[in-house]
N, C-alpha and C positions, 0 to 999 in steps of 0.2 A: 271840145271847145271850151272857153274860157267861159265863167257865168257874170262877167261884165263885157260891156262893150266897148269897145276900141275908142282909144282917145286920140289915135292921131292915125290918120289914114295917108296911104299914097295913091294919088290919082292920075288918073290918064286918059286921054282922051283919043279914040282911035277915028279910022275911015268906015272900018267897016268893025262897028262896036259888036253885034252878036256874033260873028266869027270869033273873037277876039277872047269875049267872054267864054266861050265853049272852050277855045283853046284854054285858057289859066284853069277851067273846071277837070275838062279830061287830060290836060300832059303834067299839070302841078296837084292835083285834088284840091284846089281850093273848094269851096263850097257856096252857091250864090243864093243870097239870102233875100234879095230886095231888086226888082228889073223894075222902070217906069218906062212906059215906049210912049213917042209921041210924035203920030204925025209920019210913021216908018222909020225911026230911029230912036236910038236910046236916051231918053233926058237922063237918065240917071239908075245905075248899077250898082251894088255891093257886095262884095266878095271878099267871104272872111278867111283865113287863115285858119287849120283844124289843129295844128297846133297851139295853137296863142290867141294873144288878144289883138293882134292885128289884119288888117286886111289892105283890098284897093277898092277903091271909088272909081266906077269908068263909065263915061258917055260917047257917044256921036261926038264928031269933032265939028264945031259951028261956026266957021270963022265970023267974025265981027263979034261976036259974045264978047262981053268984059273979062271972062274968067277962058281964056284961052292960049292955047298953044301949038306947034304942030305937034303932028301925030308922031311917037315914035322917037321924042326927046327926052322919058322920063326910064331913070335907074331906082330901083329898088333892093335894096334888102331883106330876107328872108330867114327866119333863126330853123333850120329844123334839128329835132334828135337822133336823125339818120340821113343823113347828106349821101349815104352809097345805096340805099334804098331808094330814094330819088333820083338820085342818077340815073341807077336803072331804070325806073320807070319814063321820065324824061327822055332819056335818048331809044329807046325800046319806039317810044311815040313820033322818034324823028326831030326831035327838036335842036333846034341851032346854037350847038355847043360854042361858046367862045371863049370858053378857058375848061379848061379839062379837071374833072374833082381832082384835087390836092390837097397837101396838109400847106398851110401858113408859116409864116416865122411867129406870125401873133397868135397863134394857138388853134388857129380853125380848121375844120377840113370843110372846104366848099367847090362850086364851080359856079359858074356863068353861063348864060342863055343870051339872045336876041330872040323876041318874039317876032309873030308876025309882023307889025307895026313897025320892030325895031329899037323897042323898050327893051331894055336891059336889064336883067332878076341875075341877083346871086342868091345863091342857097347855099346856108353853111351853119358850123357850131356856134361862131363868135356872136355871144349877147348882149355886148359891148362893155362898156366900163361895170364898177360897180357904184351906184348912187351914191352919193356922199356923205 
């Protein structure tokens, strides 16, 4: 893992937040650094990425909260340096392939998932631009 911390996170909010989290742990490896529970649900999760310096932010879905959405409307991006390692492990665990690992025109090889919720993770090469 990175020895700073993540500057820009993606977050999501599910129904059933600890299902949710176990899943990103055991089918992606992400790694959970931070769970706040309150009250039988999640105020607030972190979960970093072992690759890099990113991760996701996830809670209990609350409707009326200021900072809300439904469950199951947020995409993400994921840089890994083995996208057919992950594959394998990913679909080995059953998960909801929605585009098959392939190479890119713009240089990556990746796939696509739906999770539980129906948030949508790609995993692939491309690290996007280079800063300028």
């Amino acid at each position: 893992m990175s020895d700073t911390n993540p500057t820009v996170w993606s977050t999501l909010q599910a129904v059933d937040a600890p299902a949710l989290i176990d899943y990103y742990v055991e089918t992606f490896g992400f790694v959970l650094t931070a769970r706040h529970d309150d009250d039988g649900t999640v105020a607030h999760a972190e979960l970093l990425w072992p690759e890099g310096s990113g991760g996701l932010m996830l809670g209990t879905h609350r409707p009326g909260n200021p900072w809300t959405r439904q469950p199951g409307t947020a995409g993400t991006y994921v840089v890994t340096a083995d996208p057919d390692a992950l594959y394998a492990r990913v679909t080995s665990r059953g998960a909801d392939i929605i585009r098959p690992l392939a190479d890119t025109d713009y240089g990556s090889r990746e796939f696509g998932v739906r999770d539980p919720e129906g948030n949508l993770c790609s995993f692939g090469t491309y690290r996007g631009a280079p800063a300028p």
